[in-house]
N, C-alpha and C positions, 0 to 999 in steps of 0.2 A: 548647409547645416554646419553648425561649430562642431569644434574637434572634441572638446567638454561635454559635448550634447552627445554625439556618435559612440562615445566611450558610455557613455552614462546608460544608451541606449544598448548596447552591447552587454553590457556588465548583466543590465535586467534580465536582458533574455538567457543569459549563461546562468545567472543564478535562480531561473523558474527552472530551466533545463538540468538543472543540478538538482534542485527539490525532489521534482516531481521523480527525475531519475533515482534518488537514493529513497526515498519516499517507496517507490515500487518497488524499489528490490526486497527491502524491510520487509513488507504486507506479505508479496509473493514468497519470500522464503517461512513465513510463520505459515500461512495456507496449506505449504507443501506439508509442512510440520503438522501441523493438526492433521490433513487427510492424512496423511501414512500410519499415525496412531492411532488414531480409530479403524482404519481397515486394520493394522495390525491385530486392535482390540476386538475388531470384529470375527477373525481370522480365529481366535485364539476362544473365543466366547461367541458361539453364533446365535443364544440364546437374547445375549444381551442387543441384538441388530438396533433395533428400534430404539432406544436409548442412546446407546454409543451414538447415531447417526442425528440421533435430534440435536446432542450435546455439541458433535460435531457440525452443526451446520449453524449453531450459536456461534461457536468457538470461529468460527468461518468469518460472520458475519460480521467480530470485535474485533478482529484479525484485520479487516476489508478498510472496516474506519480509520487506520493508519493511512491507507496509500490514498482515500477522499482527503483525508486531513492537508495530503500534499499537495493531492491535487489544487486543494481550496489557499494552499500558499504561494501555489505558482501563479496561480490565477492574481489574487492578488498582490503580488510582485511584478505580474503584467502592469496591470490595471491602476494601480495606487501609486506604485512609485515611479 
């Protein structure tokens, strides 16, 4: 294999491994974020459970689409280039 190929080959995987790594950190620390306010919310208003925890599992769920996002760029940083 060329020396141009090995590098080029290296770079891809360092920069899907970079994505996908700062990609998850992002997602994971909003997640943490939403649950801890809503239990807090929940904590504070037990009335409100049901609400807080639907909201929270929206807010979860928008939250998630970040670290698929990365995922879907590492993949194609595999794959394409």
């Amino acid at each position: 294999m060329e020396l141009s190929a090995s590098i080029t080959t290296a770079a891809k995987y360092l920069a899907a491994g970079f994505a996908m790594g700062i990609g998850s950190i992002g997602a994971a620390y909003g997640e943490g974020q939403v649950a801890s306010h809503a239990i807090d919310g929940m904590a504070r208003q037990p009335e409100m459970e049901d609400s807080l925890l639907r909201t929270m599992v929206i807010g979860q769920a928008i939250t998630e689409s970040t670290g698929i996002y990365s995922l879907i760029v590492a993949i194609m940083l595999l794959m394409v280039v």
